[in-house]
ZATIVO-46207 format. One record per residue (C-alpha): x, y, z negated; residue number from 1; residue in one letter. Coordinates in steps of 0.5 Angstrom, whole numbers, plus 500, padded with zeros to 3 digits. Each point is the difference from the previous one (the first is absolute). Layout:
% residues N
+-----+-----+-----+-----+---+
!  xx !  yy !  zz !   k ! r !
+-----+-----+-----+-----+---+
!   X !   Y !   Z ! NUM ! a !
...
+-----+-----+-----+-----+---+
//
This chain:
% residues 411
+-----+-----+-----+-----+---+
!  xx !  yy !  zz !   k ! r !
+-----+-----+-----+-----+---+
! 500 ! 500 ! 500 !   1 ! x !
! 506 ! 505 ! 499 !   2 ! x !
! 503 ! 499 ! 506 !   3 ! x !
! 494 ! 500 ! 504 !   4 ! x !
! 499 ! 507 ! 497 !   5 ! x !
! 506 ! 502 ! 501 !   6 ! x !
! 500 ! 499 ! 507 !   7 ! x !
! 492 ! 503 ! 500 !   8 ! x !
! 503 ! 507 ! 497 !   9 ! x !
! 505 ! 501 ! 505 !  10 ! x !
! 496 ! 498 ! 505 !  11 ! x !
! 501 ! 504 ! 507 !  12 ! x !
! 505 ! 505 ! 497 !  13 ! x !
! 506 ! 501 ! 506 !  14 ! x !
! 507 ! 499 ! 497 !  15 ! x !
! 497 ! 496 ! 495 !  16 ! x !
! 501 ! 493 ! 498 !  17 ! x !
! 499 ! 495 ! 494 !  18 ! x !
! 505 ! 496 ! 498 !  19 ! x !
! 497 ! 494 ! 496 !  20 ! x !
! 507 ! 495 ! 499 !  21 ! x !
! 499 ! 501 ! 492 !  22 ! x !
! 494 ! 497 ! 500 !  23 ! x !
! 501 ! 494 ! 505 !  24 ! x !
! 506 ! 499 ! 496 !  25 ! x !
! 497 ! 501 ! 492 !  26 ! x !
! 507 ! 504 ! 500 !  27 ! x !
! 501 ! 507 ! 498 !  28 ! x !
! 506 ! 505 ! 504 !  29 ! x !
! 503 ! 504 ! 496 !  30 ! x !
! 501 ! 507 ! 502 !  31 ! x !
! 507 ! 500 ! 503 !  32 ! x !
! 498 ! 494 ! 503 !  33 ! x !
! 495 ! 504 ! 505 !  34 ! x !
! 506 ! 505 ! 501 !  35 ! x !
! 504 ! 494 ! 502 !  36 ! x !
! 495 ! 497 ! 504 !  37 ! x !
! 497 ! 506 ! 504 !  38 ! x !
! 507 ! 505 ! 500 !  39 ! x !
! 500 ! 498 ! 508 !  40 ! x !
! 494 ! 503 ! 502 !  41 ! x !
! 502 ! 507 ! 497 !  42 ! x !
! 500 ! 504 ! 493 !  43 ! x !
! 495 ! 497 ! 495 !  44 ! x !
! 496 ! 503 ! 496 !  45 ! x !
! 497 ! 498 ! 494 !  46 ! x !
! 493 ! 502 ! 498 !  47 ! x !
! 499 ! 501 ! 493 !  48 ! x !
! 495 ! 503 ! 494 !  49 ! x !
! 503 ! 506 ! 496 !  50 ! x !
! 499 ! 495 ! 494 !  51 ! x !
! 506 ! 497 ! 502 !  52 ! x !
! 504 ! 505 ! 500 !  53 ! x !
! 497 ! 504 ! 494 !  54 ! x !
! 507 ! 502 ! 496 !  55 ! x !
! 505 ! 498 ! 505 !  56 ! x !
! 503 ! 507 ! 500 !  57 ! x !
! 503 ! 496 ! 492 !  58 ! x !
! 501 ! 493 ! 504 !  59 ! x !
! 494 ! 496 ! 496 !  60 ! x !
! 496 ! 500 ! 506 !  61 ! x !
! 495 ! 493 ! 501 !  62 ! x !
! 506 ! 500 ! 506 !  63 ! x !
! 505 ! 501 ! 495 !  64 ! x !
! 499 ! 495 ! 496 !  65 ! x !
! 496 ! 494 ! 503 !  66 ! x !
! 502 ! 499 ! 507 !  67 ! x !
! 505 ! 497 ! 502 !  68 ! x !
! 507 ! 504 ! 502 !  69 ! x !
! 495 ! 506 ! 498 !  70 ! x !
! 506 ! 505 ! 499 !  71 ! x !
! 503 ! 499 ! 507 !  72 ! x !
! 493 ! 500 ! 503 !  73 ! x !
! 498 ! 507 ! 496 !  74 ! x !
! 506 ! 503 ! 502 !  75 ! x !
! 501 ! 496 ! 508 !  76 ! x !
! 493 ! 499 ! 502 !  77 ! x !
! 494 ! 505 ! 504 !  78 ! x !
! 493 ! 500 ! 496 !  79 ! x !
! 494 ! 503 ! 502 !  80 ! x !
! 497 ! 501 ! 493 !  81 ! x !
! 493 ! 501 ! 500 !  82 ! x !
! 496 ! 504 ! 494 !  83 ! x !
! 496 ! 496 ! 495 !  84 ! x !
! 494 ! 504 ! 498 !  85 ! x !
! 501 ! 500 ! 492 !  86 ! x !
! 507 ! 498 ! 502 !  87 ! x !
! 503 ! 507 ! 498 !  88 ! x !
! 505 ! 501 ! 505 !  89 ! x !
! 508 ! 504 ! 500 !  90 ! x !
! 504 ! 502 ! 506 !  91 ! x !
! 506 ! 498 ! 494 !  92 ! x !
! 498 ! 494 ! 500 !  93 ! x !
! 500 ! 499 ! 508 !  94 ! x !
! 506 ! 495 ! 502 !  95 ! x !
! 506 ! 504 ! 504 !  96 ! x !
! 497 ! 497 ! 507 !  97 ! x !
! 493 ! 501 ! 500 !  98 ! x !
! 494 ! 505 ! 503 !  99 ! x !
! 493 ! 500 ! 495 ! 100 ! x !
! 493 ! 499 ! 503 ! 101 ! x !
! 495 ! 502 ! 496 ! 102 ! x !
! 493 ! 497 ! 500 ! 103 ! x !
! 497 ! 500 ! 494 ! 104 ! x !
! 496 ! 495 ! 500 ! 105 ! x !
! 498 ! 494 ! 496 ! 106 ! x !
! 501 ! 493 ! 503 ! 107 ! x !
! 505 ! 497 ! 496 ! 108 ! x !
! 498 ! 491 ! 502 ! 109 ! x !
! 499 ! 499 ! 492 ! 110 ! x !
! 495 ! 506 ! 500 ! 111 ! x !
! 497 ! 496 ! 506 ! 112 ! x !
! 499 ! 494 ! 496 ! 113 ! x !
! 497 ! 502 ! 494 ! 114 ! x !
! 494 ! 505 ! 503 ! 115 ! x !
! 499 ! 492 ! 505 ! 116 ! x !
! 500 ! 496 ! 493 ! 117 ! x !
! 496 ! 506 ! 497 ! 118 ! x !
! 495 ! 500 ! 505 ! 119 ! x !
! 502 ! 507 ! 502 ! 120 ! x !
! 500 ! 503 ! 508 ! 121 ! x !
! 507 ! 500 ! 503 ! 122 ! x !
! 498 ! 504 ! 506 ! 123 ! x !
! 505 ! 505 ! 502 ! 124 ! x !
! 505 ! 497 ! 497 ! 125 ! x !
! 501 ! 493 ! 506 ! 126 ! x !
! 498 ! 500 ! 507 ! 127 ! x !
! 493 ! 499 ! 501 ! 128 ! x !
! 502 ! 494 ! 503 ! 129 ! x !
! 504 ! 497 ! 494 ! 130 ! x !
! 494 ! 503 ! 496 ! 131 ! x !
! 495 ! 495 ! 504 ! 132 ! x !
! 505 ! 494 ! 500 ! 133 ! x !
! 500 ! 501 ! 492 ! 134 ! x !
! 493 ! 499 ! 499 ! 135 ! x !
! 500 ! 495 ! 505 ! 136 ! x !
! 503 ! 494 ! 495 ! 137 ! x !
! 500 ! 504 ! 493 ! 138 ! x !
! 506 ! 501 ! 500 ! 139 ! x !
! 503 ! 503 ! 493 ! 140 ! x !
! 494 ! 498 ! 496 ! 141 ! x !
! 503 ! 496 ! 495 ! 142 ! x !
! 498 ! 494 ! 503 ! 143 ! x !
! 502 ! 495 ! 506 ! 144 ! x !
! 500 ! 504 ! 506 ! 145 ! x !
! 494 ! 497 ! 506 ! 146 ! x !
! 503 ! 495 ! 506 ! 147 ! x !
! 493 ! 500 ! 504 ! 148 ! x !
! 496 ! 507 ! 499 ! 149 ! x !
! 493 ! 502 ! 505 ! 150 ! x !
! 503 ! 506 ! 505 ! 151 ! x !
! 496 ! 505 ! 505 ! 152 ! x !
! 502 ! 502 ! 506 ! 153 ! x !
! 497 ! 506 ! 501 ! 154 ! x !
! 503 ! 505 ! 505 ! 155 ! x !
! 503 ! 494 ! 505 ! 156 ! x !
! 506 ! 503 ! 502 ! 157 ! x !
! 504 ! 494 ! 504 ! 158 ! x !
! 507 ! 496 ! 502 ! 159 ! x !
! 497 ! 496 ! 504 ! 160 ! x !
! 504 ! 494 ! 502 ! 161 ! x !
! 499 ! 494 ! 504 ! 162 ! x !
! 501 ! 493 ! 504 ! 163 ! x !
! 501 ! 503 ! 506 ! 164 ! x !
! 499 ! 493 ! 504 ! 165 ! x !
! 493 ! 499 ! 498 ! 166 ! x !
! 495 ! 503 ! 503 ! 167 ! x !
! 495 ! 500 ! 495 ! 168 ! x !
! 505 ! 504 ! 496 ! 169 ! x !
! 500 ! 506 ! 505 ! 170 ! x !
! 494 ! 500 ! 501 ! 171 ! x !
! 498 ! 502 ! 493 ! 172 ! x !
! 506 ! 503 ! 499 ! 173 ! x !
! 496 ! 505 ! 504 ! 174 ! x !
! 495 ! 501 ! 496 ! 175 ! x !
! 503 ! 502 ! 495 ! 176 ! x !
! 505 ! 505 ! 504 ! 177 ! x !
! 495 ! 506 ! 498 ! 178 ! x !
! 504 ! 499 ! 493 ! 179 ! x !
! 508 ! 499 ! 502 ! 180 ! x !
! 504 ! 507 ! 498 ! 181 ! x !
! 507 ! 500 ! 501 ! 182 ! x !
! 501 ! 503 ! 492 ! 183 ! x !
! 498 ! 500 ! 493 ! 184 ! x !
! 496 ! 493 ! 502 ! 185 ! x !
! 497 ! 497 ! 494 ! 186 ! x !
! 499 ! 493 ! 501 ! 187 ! x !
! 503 ! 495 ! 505 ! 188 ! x !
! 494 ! 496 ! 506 ! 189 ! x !
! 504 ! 494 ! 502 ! 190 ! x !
! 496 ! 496 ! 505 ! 191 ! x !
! 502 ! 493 ! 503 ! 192 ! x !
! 501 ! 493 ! 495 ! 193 ! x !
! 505 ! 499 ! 494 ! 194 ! x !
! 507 ! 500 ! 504 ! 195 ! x !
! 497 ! 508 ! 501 ! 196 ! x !
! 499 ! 502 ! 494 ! 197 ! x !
! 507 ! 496 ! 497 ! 198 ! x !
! 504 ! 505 ! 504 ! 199 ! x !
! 496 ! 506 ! 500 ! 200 ! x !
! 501 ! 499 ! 492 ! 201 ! x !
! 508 ! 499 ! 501 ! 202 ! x !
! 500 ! 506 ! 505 ! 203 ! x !
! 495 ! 505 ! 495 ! 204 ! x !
! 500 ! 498 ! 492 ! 205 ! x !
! 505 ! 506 ! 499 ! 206 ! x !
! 495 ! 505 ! 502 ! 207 ! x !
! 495 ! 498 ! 494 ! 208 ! x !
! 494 ! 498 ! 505 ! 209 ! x !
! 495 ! 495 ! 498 ! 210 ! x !
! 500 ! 495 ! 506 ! 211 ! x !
! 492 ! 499 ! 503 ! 212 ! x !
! 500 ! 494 ! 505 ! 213 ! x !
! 495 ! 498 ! 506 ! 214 ! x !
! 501 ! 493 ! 501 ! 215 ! x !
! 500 ! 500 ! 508 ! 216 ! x !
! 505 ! 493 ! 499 ! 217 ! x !
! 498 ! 493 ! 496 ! 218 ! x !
! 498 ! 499 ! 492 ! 219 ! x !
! 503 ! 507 ! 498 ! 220 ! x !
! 501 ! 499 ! 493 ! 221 ! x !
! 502 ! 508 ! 500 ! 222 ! x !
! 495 ! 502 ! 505 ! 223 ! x !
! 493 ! 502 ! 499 ! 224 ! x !
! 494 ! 498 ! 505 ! 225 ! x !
! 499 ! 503 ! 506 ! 226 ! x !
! 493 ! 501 ! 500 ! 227 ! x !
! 499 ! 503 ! 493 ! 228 ! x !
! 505 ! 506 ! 502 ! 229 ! x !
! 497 ! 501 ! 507 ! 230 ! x !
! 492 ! 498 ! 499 ! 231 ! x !
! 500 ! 504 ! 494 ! 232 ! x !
! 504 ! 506 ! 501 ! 233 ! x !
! 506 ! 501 ! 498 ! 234 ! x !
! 503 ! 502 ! 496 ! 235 ! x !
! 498 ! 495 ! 496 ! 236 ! x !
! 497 ! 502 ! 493 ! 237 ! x !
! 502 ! 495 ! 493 ! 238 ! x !
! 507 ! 498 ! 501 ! 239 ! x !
! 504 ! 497 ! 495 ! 240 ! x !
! 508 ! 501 ! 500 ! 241 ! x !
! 505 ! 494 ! 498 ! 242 ! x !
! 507 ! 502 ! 499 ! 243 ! x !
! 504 ! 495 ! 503 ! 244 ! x !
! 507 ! 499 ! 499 ! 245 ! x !
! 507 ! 499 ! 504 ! 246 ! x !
! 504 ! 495 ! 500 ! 247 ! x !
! 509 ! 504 ! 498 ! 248 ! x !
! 504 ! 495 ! 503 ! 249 ! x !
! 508 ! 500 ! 501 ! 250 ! x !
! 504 ! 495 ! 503 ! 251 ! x !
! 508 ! 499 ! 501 ! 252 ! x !
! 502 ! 497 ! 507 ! 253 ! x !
! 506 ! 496 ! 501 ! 254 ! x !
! 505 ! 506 ! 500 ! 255 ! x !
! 498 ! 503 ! 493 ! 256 ! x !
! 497 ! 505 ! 503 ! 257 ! x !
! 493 ! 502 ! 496 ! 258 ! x !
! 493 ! 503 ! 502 ! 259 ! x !
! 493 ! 502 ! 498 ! 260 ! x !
! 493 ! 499 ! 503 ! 261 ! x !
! 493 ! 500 ! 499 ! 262 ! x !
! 495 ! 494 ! 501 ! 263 ! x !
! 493 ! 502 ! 500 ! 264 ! x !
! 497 ! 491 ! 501 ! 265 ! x !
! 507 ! 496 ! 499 ! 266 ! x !
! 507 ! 500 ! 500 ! 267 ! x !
! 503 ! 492 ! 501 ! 268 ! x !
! 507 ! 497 ! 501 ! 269 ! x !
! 500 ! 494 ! 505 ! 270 ! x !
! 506 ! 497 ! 504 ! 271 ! x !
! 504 ! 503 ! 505 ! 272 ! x !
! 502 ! 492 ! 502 ! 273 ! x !
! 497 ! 494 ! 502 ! 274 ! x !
! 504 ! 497 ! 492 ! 275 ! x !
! 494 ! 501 ! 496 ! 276 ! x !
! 501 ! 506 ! 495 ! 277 ! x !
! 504 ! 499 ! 493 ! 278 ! x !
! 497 ! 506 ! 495 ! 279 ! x !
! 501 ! 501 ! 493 ! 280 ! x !
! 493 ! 504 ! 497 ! 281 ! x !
! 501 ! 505 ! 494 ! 282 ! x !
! 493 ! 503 ! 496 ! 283 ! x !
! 503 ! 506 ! 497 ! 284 ! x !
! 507 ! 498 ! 500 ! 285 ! x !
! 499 ! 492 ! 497 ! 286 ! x !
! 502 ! 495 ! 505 ! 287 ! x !
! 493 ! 496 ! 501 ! 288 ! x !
! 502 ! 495 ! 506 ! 289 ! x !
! 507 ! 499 ! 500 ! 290 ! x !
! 501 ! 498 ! 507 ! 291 ! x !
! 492 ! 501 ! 504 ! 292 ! x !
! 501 ! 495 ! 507 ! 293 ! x !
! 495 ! 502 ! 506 ! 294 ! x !
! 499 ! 505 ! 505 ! 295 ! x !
! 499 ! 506 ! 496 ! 296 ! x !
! 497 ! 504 ! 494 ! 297 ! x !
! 494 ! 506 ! 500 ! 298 ! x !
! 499 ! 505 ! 496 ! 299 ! x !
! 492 ! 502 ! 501 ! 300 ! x !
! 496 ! 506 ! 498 ! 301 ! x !
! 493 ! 498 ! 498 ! 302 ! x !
! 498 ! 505 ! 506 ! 303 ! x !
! 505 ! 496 ! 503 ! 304 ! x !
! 498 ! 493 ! 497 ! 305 ! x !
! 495 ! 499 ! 506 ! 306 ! x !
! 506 ! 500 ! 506 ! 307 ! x !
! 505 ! 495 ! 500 ! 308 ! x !
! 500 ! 498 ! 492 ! 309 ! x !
! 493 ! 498 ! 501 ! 310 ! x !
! 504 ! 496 ! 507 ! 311 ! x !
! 504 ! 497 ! 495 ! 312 ! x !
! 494 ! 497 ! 496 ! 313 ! x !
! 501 ! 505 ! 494 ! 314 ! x !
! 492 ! 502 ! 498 ! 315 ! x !
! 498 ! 508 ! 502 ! 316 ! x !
! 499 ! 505 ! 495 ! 317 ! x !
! 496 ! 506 ! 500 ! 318 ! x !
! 504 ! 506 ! 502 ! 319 ! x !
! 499 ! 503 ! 492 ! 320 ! x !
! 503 ! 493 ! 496 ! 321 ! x !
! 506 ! 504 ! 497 ! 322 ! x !
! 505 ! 495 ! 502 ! 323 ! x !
! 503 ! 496 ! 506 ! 324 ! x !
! 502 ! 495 ! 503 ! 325 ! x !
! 507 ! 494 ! 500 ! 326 ! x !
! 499 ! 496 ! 506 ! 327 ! x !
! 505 ! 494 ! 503 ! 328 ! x !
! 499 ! 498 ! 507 ! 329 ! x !
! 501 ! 492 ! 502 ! 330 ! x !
! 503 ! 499 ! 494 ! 331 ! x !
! 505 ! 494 ! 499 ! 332 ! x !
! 502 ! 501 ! 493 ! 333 ! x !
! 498 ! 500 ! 494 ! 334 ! x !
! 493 ! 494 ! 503 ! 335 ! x !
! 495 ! 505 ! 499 ! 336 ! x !
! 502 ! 507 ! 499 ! 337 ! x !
! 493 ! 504 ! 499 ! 338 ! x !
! 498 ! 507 ! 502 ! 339 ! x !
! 503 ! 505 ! 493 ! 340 ! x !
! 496 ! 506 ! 498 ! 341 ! x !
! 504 ! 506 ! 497 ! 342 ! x !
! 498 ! 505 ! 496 ! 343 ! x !
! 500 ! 507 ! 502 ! 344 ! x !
! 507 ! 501 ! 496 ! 345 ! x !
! 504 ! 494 ! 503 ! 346 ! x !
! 504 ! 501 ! 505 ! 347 ! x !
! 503 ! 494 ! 504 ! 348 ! x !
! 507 ! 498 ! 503 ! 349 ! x !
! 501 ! 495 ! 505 ! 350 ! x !
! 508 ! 499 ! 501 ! 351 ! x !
! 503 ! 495 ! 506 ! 352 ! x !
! 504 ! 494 ! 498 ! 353 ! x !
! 502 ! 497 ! 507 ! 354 ! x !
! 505 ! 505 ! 503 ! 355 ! x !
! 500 ! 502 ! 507 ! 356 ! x !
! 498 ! 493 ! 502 ! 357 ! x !
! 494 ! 501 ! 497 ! 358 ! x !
! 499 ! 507 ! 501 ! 359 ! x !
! 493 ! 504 ! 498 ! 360 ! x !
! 496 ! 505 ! 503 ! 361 ! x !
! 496 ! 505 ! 498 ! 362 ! x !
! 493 ! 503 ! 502 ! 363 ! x !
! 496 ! 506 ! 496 ! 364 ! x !
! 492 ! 500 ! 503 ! 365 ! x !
! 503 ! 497 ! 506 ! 366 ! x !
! 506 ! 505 ! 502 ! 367 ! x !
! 506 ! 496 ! 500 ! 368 ! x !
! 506 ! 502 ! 496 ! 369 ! x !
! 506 ! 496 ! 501 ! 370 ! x !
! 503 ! 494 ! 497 ! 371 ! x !
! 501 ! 501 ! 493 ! 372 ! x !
! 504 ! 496 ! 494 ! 373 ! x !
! 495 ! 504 ! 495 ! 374 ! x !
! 493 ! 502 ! 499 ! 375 ! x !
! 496 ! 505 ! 494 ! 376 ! x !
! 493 ! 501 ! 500 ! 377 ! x !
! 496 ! 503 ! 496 ! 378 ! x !
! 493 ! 505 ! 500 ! 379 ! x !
! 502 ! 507 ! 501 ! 380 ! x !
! 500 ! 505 ! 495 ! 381 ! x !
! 499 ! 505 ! 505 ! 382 ! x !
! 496 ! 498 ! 506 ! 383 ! x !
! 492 ! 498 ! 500 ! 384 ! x !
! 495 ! 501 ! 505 ! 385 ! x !
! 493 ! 502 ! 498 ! 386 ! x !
! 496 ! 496 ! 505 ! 387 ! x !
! 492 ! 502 ! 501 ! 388 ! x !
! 494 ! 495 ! 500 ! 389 ! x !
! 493 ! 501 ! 501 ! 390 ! x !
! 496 ! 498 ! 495 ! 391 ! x !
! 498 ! 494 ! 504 ! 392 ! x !
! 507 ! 498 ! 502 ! 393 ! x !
! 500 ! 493 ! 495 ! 394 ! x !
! 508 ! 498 ! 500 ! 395 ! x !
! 497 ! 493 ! 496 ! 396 ! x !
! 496 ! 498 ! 505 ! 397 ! x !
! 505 ! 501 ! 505 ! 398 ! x !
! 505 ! 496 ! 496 ! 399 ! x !
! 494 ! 494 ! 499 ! 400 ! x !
! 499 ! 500 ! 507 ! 401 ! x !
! 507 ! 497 ! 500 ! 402 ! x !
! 500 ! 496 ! 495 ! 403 ! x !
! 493 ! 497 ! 501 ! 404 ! x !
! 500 ! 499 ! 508 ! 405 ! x !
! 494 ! 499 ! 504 ! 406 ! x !
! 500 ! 492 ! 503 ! 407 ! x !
! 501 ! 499 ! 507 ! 408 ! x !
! 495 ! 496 ! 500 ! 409 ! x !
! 492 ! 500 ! 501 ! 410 ! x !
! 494 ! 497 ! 498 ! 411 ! x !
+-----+-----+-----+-----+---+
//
């Protein structure tokens, strides 16, 4: 959720971008870690309250006394001080390479927090949206945010985004033409079946869209029937919003060179040889299967559950289960090895033992990534999809249609 509005309040300013490492990585950078790290695109400048500054003209600064390195930052690094309402400020206290911007202001995220928790309006001090996106899961309410919350979209203003091979995907496309704008969209239309709405995900998670999908393919698990939207209007009224995440995944190739992606249905390993693949599996760094012999190991999503995974013989989950999935392919040993679920903290890692002569490649939502020795996956902390349904979309349903499938036969 703090990712999400991180990149919904700085949505659409030119020059501006937010990086969101910190998070994905549970780590925090310190300061003259991000001069290191950003001295090569030009000065960095650093925004701060005037509260930390306050008596740095004595050298007891909150800089001065608690960042690491304080003294040589005060005294070497640029800083924007912004004033603090309540937040007494002096031109002494300013560090020796600094501008102060007065705004005069409340907004202080601590504050934020505490009108939410207390019930009290924060308008003005987030952006409309941010403040939208906030009571849309409840969040700082003192109690466990929302995953699945009703949603209306009113004022339709799209990204459309379309399997431009089906024919019936264009041809809706175009009845909904009349909404498309080229800025300031405030939901994604994706037309066509579920390999459509993977990649528009992939592609468009980062703008903080909800996803409304038309199923102009096969089951559509993530997509909305047709004739609802177009024989009774678009757009659609009582729509409910499922937050559903993304797999974070990092691999490590034959070289020692590292890499990260994202997946929004799986990510698996398989063998790159016609020697069947020699796989040690850890969960959260314990070593489950010393040495896991077959094809290959998937790592699904319960979005994704319904794809390979469920090729795979491992049972669909609906798309809100908080948890995913540990699937093997053609597994020799250990003599039946079942599907695994994982809670949504754990993280998986699935190392190669059989050298170059039994090599592994990796795929995430289908995209090939190389050959690998190594391979992490986990849920994201940081990238989520909102996908919208109709309140007649019945994701149960769809999934007991494959469990329970119609006989062939007639009587």
């Amino acid at each position: 959720y703090r990712a999400t509005m991180a990149d919904i309040a700085f949505r659409g300013i030119e020059k501006v971008s937010v990086e969101l490492f910190d998070l994905e990585q549970a780590t925090f950078t310190r300061t003259y870690q991000l001069q290191e790290r950003y001295a090569e695109r030009g000065d960095i400048w650093h925004v701060v309250g005037t509260d930390l500054i306050k008596d740095g003209k004595s050298g007891n600064s909150f800089i001065h006394k608690t960042w690491e390195r304080g003294e040589y930052i005060w005294h070497n690094y640029k800083f924007v001080s912004i004033t603090r309402r309540g937040i007494e400020s002096d031109s002494r206290d300013l560090p020796p390479n600094s501008i102060l911007i007065d705004l005069n202001i409340e907004g202080a995220s601590t504050l934020i927090r505490e009108k939410i928790f207390r019930r009290e309006s924060i308008t003005g001090l987030v952006t409309a949206e941010v403040e939208q996106y906030i009571e849309r899961y409840g969040l700082y309410r003192g109690r466990i945010p929302n995953r699945a919350t009703n949603y209306s979209m009113t004022d339709p203003r799209l990204l459309l985004v379309l399997d431009d091979q089906n024919e019936k995907a264009k041809v809706w496309a175009s009845r909904l033409e009349k909404y498309a704008v080229d800025d300031r969209q405030n939901c994604i239309v994706v037309i066509g079946g579920d390999g459509t709405m993977l990649r528009a995900i992939r592609k468009y998670w980062r703008l903080r869209l909800p996803f409304f999908g038309i199923n102009a393919g096969h089951l559509g698990f993530l997509l909305n029937n047709h004739q609802e939207i177009f024989e009774f209007g678009f757009p659609p009224e009582d729509l409910l919003l499922r937050q559903l995440p993304l797999l974070y995944v990092e691999t490590i190739d034959p070289e020692g060179s590292s890499s990260q992606t994202l997946a929004f249905n799986d990510v698996w390993v398989e063998r790159a040889t016609s020697q069947a693949a020699w796989i040690e599996v850890k969960v959260n760094n314990q070593v489950r299967l010393p040495k896991l012999i077959g094809d290959g190991v998937l790592v699904a999503t319960a979005a994704g559950s319904t794809a390979y995974a469920r090729a795979m013989g491992a049972m669909p989950m609906l798309a809100e289960t908080p948890a995913f999935l540990l699937v093997g392919s053609n597994i020799l040993s250990p003599p039946n090895w079942k599907t695994v679920l994982l809670s949504f903290d754990s993280e998986v890692e699935l190392q190669s033992l059989g050298g170059d002569k039994r090599s592994i490649k990796c795929y995430a939502d289908g995209f090939l990534q190389g050959k690998v020795v190594n391979m992490k996956a986990r849920i994201s902390r940081i990238a989520s999809a909102e996908v919208a349904f109709c309140a007649s979309h019945d994701m149960a349903e769809k999934i007991a249609q494959l469990q329970f499938p119609k006989s062939p036969l007639t009587f």
